[in-house]
SERO-4910 file (N, C-alpha, C, O; in steps of 0.05 Angstrom, whole numbers):
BEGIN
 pado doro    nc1    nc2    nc3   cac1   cac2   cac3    cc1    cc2    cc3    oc1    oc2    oc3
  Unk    A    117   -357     67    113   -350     95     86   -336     98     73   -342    118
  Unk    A     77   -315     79     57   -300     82     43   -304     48     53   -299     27
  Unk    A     20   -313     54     -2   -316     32    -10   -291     31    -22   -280     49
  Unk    A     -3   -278      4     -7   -252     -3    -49   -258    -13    -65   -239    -14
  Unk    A    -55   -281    -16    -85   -275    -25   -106   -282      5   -131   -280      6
  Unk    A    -91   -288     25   -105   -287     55   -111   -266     63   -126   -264     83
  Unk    A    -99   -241     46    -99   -212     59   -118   -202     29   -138   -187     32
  Unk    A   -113   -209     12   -117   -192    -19   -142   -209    -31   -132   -228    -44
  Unk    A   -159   -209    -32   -178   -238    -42   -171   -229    -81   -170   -246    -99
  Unk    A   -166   -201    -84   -157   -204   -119   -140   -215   -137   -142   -225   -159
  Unk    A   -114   -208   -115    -91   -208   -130    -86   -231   -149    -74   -224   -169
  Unk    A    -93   -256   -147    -93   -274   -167   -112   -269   -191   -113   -287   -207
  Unk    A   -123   -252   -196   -136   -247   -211   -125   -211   -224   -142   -197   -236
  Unk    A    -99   -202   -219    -94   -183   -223    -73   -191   -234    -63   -213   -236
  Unk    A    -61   -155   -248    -36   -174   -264    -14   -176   -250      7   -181   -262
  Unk    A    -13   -170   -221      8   -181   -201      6   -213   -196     21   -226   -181
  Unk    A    -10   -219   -208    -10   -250   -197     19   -265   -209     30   -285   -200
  Unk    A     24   -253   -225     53   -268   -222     78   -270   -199     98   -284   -195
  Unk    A     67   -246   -187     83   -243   -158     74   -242   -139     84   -233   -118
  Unk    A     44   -255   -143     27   -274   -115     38   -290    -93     27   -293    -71
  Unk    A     67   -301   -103     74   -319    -82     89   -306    -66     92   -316    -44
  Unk    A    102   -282    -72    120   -272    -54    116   -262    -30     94   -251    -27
  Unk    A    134   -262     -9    120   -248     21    120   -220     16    141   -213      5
  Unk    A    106   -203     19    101   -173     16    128   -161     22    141   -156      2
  Unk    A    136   -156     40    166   -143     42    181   -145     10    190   -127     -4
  Unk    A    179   -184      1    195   -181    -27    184   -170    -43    198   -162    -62
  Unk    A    158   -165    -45    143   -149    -63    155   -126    -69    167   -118    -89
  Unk    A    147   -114    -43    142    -83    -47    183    -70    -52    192    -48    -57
  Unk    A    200   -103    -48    232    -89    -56    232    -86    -81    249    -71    -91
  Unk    A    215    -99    -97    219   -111   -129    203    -90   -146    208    -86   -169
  Unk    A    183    -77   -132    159    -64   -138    173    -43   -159    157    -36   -177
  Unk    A    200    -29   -161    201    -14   -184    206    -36   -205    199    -27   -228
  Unk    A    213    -55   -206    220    -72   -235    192    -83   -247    183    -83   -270
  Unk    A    179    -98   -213    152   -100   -230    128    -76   -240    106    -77   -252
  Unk    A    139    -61   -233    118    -30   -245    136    -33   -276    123    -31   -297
  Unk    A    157    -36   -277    172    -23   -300    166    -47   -321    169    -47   -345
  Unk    A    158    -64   -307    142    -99   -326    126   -102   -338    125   -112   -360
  Unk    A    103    -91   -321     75    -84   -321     74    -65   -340     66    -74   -362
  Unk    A     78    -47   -339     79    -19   -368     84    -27   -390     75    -15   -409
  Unk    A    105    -56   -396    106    -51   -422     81    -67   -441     78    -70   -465
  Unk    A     66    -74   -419     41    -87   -432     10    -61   -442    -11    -62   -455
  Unk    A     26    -44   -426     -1    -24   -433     -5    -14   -456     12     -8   -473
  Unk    A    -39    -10   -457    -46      0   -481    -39     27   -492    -42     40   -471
  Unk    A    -30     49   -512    -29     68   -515    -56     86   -525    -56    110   -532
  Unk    A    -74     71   -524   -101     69   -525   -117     68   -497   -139     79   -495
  Unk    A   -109     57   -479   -121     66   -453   -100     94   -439   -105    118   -436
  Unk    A    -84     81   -433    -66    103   -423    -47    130   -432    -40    131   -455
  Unk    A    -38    152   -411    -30    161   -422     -1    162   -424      4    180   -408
  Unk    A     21    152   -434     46    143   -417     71    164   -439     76    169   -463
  Unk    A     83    172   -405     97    184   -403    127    174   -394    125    169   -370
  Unk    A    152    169   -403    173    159   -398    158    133   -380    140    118   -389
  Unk    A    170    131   -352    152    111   -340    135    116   -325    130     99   -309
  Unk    A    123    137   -325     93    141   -319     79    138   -338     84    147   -360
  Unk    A     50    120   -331     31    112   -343      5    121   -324      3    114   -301
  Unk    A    -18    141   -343    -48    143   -316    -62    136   -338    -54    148   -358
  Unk    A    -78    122   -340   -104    119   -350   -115    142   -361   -107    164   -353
  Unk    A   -133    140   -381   -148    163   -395   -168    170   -377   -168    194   -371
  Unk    A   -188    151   -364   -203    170   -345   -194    167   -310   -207    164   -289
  Unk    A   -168    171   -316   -160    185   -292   -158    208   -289   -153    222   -309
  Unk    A   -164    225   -255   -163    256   -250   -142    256   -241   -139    242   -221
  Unk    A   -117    272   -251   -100    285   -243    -98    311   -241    -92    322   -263
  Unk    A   -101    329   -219   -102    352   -208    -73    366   -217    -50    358   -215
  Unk    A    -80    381   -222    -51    413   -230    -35    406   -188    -45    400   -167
  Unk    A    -16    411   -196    -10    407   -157      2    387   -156     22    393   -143
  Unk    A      2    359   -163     -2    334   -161     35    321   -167     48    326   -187
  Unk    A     41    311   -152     68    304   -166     70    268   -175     64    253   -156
  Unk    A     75    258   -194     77    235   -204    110    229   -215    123    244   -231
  Unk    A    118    206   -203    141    201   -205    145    171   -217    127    155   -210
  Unk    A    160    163   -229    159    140   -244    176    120   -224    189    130   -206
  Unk    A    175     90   -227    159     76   -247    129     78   -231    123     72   -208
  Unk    A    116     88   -251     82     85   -239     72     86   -254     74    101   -274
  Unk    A     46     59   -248     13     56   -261     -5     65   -241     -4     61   -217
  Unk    A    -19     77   -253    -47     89   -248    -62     82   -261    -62     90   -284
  Unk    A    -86     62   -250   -103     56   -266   -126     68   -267   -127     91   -257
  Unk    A   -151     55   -279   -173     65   -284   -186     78   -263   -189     67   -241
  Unk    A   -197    112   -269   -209    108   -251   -206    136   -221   -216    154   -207
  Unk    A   -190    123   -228   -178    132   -201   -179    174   -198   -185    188   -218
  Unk    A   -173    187   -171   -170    208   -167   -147    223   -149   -147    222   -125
  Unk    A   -129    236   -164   -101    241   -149   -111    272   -142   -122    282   -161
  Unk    A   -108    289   -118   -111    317   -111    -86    328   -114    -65    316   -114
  Unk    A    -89    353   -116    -66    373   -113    -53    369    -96    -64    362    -75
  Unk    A    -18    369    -98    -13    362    -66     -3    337    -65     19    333    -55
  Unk    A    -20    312    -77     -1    282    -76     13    284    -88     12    299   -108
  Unk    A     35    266    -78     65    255    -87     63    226    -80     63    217    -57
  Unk    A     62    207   -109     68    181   -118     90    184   -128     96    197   -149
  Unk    A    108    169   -112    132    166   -128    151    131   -108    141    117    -90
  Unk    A    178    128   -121    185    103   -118    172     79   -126    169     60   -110
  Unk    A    165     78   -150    154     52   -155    130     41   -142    129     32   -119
  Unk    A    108     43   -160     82     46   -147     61     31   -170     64     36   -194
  Unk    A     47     20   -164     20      6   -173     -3      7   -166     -9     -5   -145
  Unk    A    -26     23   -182    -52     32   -168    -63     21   -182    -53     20   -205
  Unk    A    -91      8   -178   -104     -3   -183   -129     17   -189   -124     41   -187
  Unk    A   -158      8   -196   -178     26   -210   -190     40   -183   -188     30   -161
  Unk    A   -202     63   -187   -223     73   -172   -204     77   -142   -212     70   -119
  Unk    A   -184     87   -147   -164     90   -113   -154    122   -118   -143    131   -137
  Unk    A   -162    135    -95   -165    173    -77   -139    173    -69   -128    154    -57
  Unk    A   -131    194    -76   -103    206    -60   -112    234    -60   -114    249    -80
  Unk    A   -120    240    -26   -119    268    -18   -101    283    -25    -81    274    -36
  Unk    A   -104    310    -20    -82    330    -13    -67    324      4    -79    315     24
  Unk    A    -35    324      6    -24    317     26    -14    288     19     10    287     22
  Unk    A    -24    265     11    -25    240     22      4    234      1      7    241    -22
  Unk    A     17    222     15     51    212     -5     39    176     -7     22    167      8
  Unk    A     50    163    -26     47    130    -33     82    132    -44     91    150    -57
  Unk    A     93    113    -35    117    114    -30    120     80    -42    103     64    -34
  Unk    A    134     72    -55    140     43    -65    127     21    -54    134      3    -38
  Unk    A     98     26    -71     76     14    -54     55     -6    -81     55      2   -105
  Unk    A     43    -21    -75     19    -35    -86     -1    -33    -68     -6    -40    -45
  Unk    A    -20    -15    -95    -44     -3    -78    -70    -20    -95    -70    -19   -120
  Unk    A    -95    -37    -81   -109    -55    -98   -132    -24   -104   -128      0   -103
  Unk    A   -159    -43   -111   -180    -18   -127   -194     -6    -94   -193    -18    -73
  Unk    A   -207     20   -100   -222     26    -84   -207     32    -61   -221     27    -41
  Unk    A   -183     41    -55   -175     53    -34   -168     70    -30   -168     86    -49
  Unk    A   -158     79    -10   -164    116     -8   -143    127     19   -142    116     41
  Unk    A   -133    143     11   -115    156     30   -124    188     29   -111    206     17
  Unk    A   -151    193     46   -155    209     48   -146    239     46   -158    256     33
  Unk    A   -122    244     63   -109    260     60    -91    277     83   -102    281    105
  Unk    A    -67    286     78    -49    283     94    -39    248    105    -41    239    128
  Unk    A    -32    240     92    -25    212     91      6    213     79     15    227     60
  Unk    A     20    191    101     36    174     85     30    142     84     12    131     95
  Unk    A     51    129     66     41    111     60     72    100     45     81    108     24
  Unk    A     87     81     63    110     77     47    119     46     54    119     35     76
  Unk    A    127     32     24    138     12     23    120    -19     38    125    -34     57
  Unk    A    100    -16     19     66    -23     33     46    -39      9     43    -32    -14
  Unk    A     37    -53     18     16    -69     -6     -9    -61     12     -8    -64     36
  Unk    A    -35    -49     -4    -57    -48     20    -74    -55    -11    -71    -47    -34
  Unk    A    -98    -75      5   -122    -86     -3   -137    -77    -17   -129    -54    -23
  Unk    A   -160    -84    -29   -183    -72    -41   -197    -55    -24   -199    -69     -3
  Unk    A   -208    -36    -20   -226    -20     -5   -219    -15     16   -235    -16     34
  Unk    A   -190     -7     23   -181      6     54   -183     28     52   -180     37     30
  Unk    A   -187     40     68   -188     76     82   -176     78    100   -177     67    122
  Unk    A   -161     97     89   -150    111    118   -147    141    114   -139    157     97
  Unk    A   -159    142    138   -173    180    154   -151    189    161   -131    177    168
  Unk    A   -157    220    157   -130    236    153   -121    233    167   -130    221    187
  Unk    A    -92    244    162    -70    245    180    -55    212    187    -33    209    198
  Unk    A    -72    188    177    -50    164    188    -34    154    170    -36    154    146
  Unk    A    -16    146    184     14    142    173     13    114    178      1    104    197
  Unk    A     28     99    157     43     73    152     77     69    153     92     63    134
  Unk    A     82     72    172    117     73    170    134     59    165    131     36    173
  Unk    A    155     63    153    168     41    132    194     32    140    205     13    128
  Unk    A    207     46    163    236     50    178    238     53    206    223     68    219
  Unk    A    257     38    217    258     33    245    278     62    257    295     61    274
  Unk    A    270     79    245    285     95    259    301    101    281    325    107    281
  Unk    A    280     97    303    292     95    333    315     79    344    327     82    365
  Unk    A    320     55    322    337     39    333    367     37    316    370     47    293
  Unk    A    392     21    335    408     19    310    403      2    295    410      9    273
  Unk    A    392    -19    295    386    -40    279    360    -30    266    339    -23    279
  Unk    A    364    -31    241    336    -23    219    324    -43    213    305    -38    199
  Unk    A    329    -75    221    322    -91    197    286    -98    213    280   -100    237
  Unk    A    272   -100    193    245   -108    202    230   -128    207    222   -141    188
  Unk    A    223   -135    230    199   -160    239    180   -158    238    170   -135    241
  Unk    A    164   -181    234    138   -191    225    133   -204    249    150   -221    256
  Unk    A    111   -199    264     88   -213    288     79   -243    259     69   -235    238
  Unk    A     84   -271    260     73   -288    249     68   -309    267     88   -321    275
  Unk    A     38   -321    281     35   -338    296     48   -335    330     54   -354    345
  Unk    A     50   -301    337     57   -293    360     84   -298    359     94   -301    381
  Unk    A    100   -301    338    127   -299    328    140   -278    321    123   -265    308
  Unk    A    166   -261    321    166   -242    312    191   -259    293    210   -273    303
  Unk    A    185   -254    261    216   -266    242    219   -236    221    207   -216    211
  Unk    A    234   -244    223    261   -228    205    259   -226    179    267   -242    162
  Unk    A    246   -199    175    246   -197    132    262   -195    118    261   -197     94
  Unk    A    288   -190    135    310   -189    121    314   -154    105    335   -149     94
  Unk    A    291   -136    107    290   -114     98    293    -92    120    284    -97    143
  Unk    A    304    -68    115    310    -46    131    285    -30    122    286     -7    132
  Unk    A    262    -35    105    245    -17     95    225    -34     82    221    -43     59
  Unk    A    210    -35    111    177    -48     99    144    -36    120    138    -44    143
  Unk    A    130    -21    107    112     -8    125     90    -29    130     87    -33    154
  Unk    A     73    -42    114     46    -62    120     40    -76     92     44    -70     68
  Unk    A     29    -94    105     10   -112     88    -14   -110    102    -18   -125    122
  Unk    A    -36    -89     91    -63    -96    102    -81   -100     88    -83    -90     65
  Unk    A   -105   -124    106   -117   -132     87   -143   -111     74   -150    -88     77
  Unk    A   -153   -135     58   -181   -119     42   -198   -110     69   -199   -122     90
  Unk    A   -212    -85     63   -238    -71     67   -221    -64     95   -237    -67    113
  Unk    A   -197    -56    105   -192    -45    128   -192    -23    126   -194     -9    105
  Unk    A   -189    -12    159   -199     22    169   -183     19    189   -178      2    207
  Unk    A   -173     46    180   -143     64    195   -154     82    204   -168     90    185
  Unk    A   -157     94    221   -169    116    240   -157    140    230   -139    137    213
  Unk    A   -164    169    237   -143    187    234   -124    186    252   -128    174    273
  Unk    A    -97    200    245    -77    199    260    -72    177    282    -61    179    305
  Unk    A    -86    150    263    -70    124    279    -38    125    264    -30    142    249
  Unk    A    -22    103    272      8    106    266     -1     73    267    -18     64    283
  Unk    A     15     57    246     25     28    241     58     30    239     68     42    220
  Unk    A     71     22    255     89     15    262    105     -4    232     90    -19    220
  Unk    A    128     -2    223    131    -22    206    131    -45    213    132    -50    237
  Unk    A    131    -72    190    115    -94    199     92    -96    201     84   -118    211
  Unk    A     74    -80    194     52    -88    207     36   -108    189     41   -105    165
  Unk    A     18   -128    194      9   -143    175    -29   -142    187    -37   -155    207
  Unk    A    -46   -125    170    -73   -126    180    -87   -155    165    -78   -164    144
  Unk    A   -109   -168    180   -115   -181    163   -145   -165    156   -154   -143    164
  Unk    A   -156   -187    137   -171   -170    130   -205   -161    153   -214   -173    173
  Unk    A   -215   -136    140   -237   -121    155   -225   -112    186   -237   -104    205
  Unk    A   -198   -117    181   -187   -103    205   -186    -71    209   -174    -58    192
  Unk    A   -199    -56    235   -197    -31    238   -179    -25    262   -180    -36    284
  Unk    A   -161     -5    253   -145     10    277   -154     45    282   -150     65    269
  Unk    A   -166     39    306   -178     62    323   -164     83    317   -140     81    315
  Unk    A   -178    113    312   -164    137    316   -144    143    332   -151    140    355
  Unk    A   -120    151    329    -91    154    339    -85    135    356    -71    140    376
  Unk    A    -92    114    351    -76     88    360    -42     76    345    -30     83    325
  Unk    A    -37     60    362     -6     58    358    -14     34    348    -29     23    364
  Unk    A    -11     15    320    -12    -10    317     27    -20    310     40    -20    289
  Unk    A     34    -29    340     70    -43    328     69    -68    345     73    -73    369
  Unk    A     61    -83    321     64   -114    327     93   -126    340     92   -147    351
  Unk    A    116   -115    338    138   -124    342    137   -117    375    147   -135    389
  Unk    A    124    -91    391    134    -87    416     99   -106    432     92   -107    456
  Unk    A     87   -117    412     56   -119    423     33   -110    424     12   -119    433
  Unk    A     38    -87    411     12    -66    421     -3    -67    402      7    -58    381
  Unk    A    -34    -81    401    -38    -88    371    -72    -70    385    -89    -82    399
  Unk    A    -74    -40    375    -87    -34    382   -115    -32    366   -124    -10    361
  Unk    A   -128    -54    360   -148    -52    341   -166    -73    350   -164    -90    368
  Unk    A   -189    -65    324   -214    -74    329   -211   -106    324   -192   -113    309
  Unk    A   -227   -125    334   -228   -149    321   -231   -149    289   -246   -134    277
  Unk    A   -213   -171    276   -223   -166    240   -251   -178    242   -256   -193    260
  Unk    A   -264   -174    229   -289   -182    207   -282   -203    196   -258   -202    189
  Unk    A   -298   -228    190   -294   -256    172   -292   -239    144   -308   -221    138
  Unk    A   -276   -244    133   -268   -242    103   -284   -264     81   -277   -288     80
  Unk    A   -301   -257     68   -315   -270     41   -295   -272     32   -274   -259     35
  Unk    A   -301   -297     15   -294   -300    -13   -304   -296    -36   -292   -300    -56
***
């Protein structure tokens, strides 16, 4: 239904590509088995692994910092005092977690950054997204009785069949501070959502910039 490399130009070339075909929602349900998959291939020579936490040797992990398993941390990368990765998680090289910022049962590609005061739950985001403090990715329909989550596809709204899915956005996007994405949300890529804008494809309100043509 959803071409995970229309949004991700890497992922076939990462070692998620074995779960390239799946629509993101199934991803990010499976995401502790495939973190717990992924690990047993690692080097004890690159990384430093801990029950099922694994960070890379030149990763910065800050005193403060909370890491929760199953998680990779790859190359690279910089965690602050203050983050909490936990639920089954996959980071890719050269990716920022402010102070503040939670990653919640998520696939995170290289070069992205959750500035700080961030959440971030139950979510695949691209190579090179940013998002400015304070914005949130929401992963639960709270407000309603019905939790289960829809997808905007072709001005369609269908049915993931999940009570817990925050976004699929693509490469090189920009989240404003204290914008809010609604769950469901699916960016494509070089897509930006304006400072404290509401992006929830399910009620319409798709408050963002036109995307950018995506290279290959």
């Amino acid at each position: 239904m959803i071409r995970l490399a229309d949004f991700i130009n890497d992922i076939k070339r990462s070692p998620l590509s074995p779960w390239s075909a799946l629509n993101p929602w199934e991803l990010v349900a499976q995401a502790p088995e495939v973190v717990l998959e992924l690990l047993k291939a690692l080097s004890p020579d690159d990384y430093e692994i801990r029950g099922d936490v694994a960070v890379h040797k030149s990763t910065i992990v800050e005193q403060g910092a909370v890491l929760k398993g199953p998680l990779i941390l790859g190359p690279r990368c910089f965690v602050a005092a203050g983050a909490y990765l936990r639920g089954g998680c996959w980071v890719d090289e050269g990716c920022t977690f402010g102070p503040g910022a939670e990653l919640k049962t998520s696939i995170v590609f290289a070069g992205t950054k959750l500035a700080h005061f961030n959440f971030v739950g139950d979510s695949v985001l691209g190579t090179g997204v940013n998002l400015e403090a304070g914005s949130i990715v929401c992963n639960y329909r709270n407000e309603r009785d019905d939790k289960h989550v829809q997808v905007r596809i072709d001005n369609r709204l269908i049915a993931t069949g999940c009570d817990k899915f925050g976004a699929l956005i693509g490469d090189q996007s920009r989240i404003g501070a204290n914008a809010v994405l609604a769950p469901g949300a699916l960016l494509t890529p070089g897509s930006v959502v304006r400072r404290g804008a509401l992006f929830d494809a399910e009620v319409g309100e798709l408050n963002t910039v036109p995307a950018t043509p995506h290279a290959e």
